[in-house]
N, C-alpha and C positions, 0 to 999 in steps of 0.2 A: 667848465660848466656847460658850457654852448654844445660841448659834443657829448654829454651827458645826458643833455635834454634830447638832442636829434637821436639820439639809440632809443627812450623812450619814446619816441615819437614812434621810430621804427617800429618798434615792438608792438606798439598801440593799434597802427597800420594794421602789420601783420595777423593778429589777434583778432581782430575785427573781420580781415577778408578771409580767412584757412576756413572756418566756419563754412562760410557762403561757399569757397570753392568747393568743399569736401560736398556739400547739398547741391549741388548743381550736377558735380561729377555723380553721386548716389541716382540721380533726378534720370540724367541721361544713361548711366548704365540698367536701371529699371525699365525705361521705355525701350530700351534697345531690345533687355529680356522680355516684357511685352509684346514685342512687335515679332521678335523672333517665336516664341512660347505661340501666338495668335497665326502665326504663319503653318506654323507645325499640325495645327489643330486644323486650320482650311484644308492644308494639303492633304491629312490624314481623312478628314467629313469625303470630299472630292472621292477620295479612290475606293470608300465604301460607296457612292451614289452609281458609279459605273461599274460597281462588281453585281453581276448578276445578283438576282435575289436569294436562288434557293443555296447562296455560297457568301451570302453576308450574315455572319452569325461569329461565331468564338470557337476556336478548337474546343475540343473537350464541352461544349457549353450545349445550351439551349435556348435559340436557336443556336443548330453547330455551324460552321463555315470556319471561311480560311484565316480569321484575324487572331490578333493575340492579345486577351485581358491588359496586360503591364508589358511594357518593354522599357528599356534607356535607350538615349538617343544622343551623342558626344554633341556639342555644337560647337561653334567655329573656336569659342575661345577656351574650348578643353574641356568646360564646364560639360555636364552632362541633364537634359531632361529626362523627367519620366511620365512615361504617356500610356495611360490608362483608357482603354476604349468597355464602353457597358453598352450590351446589345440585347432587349429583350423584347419578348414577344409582346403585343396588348390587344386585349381584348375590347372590341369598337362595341358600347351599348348601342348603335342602331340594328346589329342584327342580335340582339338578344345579349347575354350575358353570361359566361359559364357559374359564375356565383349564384347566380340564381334556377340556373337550371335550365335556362332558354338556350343553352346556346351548344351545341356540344364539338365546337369547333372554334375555341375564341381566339385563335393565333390570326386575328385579320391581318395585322400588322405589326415591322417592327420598330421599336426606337431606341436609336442611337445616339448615345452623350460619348463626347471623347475631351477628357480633362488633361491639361499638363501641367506641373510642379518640378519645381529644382528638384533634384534624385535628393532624399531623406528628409523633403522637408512637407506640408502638408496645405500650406497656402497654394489656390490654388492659381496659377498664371493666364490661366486661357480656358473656355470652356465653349464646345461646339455641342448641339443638339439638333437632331432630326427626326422622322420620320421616313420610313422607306415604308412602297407597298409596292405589293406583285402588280405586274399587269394584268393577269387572265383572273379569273373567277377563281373561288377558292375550291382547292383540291376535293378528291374526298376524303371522305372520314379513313383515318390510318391507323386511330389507337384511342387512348385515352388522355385525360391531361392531369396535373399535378399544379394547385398554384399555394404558394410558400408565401405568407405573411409573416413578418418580424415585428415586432410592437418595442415600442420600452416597458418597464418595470409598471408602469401607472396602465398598462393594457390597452392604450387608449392609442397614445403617440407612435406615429411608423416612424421603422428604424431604415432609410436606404443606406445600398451599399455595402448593405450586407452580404457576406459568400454565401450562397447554397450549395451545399455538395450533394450529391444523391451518391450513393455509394456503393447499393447494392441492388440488385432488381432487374431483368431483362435488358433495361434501356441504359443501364448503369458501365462507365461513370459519367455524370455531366454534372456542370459547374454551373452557377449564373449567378446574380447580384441582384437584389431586390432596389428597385425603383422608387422614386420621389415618394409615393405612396403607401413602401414598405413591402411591396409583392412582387413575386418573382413567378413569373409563370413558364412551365414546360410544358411543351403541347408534344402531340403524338406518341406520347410515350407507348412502346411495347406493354400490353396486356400483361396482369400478373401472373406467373405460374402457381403461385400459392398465396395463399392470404398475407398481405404485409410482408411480402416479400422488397420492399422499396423501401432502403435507410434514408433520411434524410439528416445532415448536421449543420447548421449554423458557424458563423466566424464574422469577425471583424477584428478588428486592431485596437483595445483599448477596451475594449468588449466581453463579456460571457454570459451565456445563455443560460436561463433558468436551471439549478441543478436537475430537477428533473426533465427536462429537454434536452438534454449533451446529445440523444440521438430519438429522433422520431419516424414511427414506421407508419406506408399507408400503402393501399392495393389501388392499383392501376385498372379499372373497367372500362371497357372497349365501348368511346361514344358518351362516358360519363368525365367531370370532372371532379377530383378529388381535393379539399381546399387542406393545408395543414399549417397550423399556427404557432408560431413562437416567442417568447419575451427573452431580450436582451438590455442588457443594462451596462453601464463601466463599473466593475467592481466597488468594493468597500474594503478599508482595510481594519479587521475585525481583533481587539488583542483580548483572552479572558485568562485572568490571574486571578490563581485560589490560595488565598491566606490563612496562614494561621495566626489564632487570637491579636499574638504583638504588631503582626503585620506585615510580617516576612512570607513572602511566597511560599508554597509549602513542596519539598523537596524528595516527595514520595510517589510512586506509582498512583497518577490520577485519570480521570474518567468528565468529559463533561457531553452535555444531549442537547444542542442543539434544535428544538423544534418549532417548524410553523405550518402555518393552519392550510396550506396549500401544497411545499412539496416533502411535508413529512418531518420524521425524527430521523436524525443525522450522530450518530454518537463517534469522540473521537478518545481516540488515549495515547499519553505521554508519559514519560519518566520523572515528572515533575508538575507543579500545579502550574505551572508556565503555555500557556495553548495562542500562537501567533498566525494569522491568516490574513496573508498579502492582498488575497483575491478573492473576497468572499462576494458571495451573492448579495444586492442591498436589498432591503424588507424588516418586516417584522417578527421579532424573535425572542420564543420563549428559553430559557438557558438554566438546565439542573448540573449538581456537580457533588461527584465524589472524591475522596482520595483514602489510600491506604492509612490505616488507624485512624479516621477522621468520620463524623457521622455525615450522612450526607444533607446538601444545603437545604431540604423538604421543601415550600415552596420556590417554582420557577424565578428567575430573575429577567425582566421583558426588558427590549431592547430595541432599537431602532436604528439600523445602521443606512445611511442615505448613502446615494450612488457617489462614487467617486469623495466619498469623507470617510473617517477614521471616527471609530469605538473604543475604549476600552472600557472593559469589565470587570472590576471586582467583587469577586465574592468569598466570605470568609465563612471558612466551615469550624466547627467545633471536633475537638480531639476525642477519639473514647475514652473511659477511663478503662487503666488495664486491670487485667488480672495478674495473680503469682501465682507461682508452681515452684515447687519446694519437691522434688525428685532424691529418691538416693537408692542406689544400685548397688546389689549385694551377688555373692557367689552361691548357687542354688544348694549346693550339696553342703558347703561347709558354714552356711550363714554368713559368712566374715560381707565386712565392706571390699567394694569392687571400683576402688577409684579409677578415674582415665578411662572412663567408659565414653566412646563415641556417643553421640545424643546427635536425631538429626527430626525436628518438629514441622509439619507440616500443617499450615493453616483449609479445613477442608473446607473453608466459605469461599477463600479467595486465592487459596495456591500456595500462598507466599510459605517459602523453603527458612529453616534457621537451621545453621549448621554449628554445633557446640559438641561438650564434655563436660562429665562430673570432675567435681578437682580432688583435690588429693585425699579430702575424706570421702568420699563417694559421693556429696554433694553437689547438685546442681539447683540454683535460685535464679529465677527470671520473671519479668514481668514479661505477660503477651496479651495480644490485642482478646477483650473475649471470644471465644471461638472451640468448635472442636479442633482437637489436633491430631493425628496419628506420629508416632513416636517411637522411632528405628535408631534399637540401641544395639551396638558391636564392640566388641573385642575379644584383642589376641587367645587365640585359645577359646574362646565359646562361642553357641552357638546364636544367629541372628536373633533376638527379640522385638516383637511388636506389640505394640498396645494401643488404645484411644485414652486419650485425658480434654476432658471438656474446663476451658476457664471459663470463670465468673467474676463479672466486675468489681473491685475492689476486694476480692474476696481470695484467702491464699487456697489453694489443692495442694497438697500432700499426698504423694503418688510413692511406692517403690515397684522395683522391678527385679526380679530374681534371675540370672542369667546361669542355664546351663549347660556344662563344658562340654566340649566334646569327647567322645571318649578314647581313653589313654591307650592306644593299641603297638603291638610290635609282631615279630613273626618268628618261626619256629625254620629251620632248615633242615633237613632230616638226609644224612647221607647213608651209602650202602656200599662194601668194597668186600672183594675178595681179601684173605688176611695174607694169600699166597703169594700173590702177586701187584696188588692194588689197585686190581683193575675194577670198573662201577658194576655194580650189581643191578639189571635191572629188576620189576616185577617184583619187587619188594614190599610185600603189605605191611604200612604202617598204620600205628594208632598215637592220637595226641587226647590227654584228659586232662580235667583239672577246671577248677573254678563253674562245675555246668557243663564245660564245653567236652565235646568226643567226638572226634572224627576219624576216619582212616583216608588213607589215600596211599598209591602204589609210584616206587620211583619208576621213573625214566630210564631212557636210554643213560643216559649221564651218572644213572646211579642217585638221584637225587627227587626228593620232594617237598615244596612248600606249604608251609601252614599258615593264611595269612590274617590278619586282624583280628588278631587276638588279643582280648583286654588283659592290659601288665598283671603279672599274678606268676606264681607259680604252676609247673605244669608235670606229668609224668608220661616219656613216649616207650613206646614199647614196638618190637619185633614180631610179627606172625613166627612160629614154629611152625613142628607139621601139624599139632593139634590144639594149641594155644599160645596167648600171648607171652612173649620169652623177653629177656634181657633188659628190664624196666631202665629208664635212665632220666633226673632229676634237671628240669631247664627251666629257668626265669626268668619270664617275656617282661621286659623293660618296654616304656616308650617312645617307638619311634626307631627299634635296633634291632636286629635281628638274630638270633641262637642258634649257633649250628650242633646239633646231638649226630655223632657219625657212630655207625655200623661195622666193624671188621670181623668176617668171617669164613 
């Protein structure tokens, strides 16, 4: 019993201190990364205060210079930081303001944030801020400027840290990050060559920009600044599901039209009434919707999707009623039924293809959406048919179609031979009659000549003499085979 109670004693012990040690140990592995993370960020401020001015800036950026936006940095215990340096120009309101027009030179000065964070994580460890200015008086004027506000979704709140890219345009490419205040200013930019010649786009992480803002253009005037505004928001995850009556999603070629009152009508289509958007913009939205045989929803359905939450939408559409077409296909010359006739219906409102056949009595029965159709009917042996049949809702049409054949042709071969020796005759005038048809034609080297496509029928060919037509001879063009009538003489 006695050493029953001392294990739980043990245990109780034990139980009590792992806690405290695991919080202690957490406690001082923190401060260590603090102390390290804070060191990183001193040393980092330091080597920008002693780098000349006109060379503290961001590759690629504005100001440009020799530093680098993100890098990683391995530390003693393997673990890896990453160390974000943001460098932008600002514009001092003692000597005027470029926002306002005072100022056409607002790069007084620049300031420097350099943040550190575990590599993939977002808290931040350490964070250094400065000020750097020139020493001398300010340069002169060398160009134009560009300053990039980023707002959120309410137009009101700045977004920092946000990327600017400029992308295209004399001074292009340069990069920067809008500041506590949401502006990102680029000074001296090169003059524009032509209007709006200078892309600008937006980015952040978690982010996306007004759809109509994905890219925004503006001109560069020598001595002016140019101001250009953005709204970024974190998406919305947007679902709209189109039913039919019972309830079930509807499983047809759909349509829905997204519109709002600032960046327009957006229409999208799927293979189903199913429409899923991971990333949609957040705001206010009007939402119509159609689908194949389905009337569409008439008035909008309004909706509100808030930044970073989920929507879904349903709307349920009503079915059209269809029409029938009661089709039957006959043979043109001989009246009879013409079953196993290809039939291929074309809807001329919306496209949609229906590929079928009459059955065995030359019938074909369908119900179709109302609509014009056009209707390409084929078979073996005749020739292609086309027509229009217009359905009416709940209402049958009764259509025929008369398909005729093509015609039954074969050919005539007409030979010529010496009787002496059986060599070819050439230069041999023949004649072919019968049915309408008369033609002549002379053989060949070979001794030979063709009559061709000739409707089946009986025919009578004949020989030139010296002064008429000689040696009549009886042939039966069959279709599709050919009769040879030969010459010995």
């Amino acid at each position: 019993m006695e050493v029953v109670i001392a294990i739980g004693l043990i245990v109780l012990a034990f139980a009590t201190v792992m806690p405290l040690y695991f919080s202690i140990t957490n406690y001082v592995v923190s401060n260590r990364e603090r102390s390290e993370s804070n060191n990183v960020a001193s040393r980092d401020m330091e080597r920008l205060r002693s780098t000349p001015y006109d060379k503290v800036g961001l590759v690629g950026g504005n100001p440009s210079g020799i530093f680098v936006a993100d890098r990683d940095e391995t530390r003693a215990d393997g673990k890896q930081f990453h160390i974000s340096t943001r460098i932008s120009w600002v514009d001092d309101p003692m000597d005027g303001t470029a926002a306002a027009g005072t100022d056409p030179m607002p790069n007084d000065f620049k300031s420097v944030r350099i943040t550190v964070t575990n590599k993939g994580f977002t808290k931040v460890l350490a964070e250094e801020t400065s000020n750097i200015a020139r020493a001398s008086e300010e340069p002169p004027i060398s160009g134009g400027n560009i300053i990039v506000k980023v707002f959120l979704a309410d137009g009101v709140t700045p977004l920092s840290d946000a990327q600017v890219n400029i992308t295209t345009g004399p001074s292009s490419p340069q990069s920067g990050w809008t500041q506590t205040d949401g502006t990102a200013l680029f000074a001296e930019m090169t003059p524009s060559v032509t209007a709006g010649d200078y892309s600008i786009a937006v980015s952040k992480n978690g982010y996306i920009p007004r759809p109509d803002q994905v890219i925004l253009t503006t001109t560069v005037v020598f001595g002016q600044t140019r101001t250009v505004s953005f709204i970024m928001d974190q998406p919305g995850h947007l679902t709209v599901r189109l039913k039919a009556p019972g309830g079930a999603i509807i499983d047809k070629v759909s349509q829905i039209t997204v519109s709002n009152v600032v960046t327009g009508d957006k229409t999208y289509d799927a293979n189903s009434g199913y429409f899923d958007f991971l990333a949609f913009f957040p705001g206010d939205y009007q939402i119509t919707a159609t689908a194949t045989s389905y009337l569409p929803s008439g008035s909008p359905v309004t909706v509100t999707l808030p930044s970073n939450g989920t929507q879904v939408v349903d709307i349920t559409l009503q079915p059209i009623l269809n029409g029938h077409l009661d089709l039957t296909t006959y043979d043109n010359e001989t009246h009879a039924l013409l079953p196993n006739t290809s039939v291929k219906l074309t809807n001329q409102s919306n496209g949609q293809v229906f590929n079928t056949s009459t059955n065995g009595s030359a019938k074909l029965l369908m119900d179709l959406e109302p609509a014009t159709y056009t209707m390409d009917l084929s078979h073996d042996t005749y020739q292609p048919y086309t027509a229009m049949v217009t359905i009416t809702a709940s209402v049958t049409t009764t259509a025929t179609a008369y398909l005729l054949g093509y015609p039954q042709v074969g050919s005539i071969r007409v030979k010529a031979k010496r009787s002496s020796n059986g060599k070819a005759r050439a230069n041999v005038l023949v004649r072919v009659t019968g049915g309408g048809y008369d033609q002549q034609g002379t053989t060949d080297s070979n001794g030979e000549v063709v009559f061709s496509n000739l409707v089946k029928g009986p025919y009578v060919v004949y020989r030139w003499g010296s002064y008429y037509w000689i040696d009549p001879q009886n042939s039966t063009v069959t279709a599709g085979n050919e009769t040879v009538v030969t010459y010995s003489f």
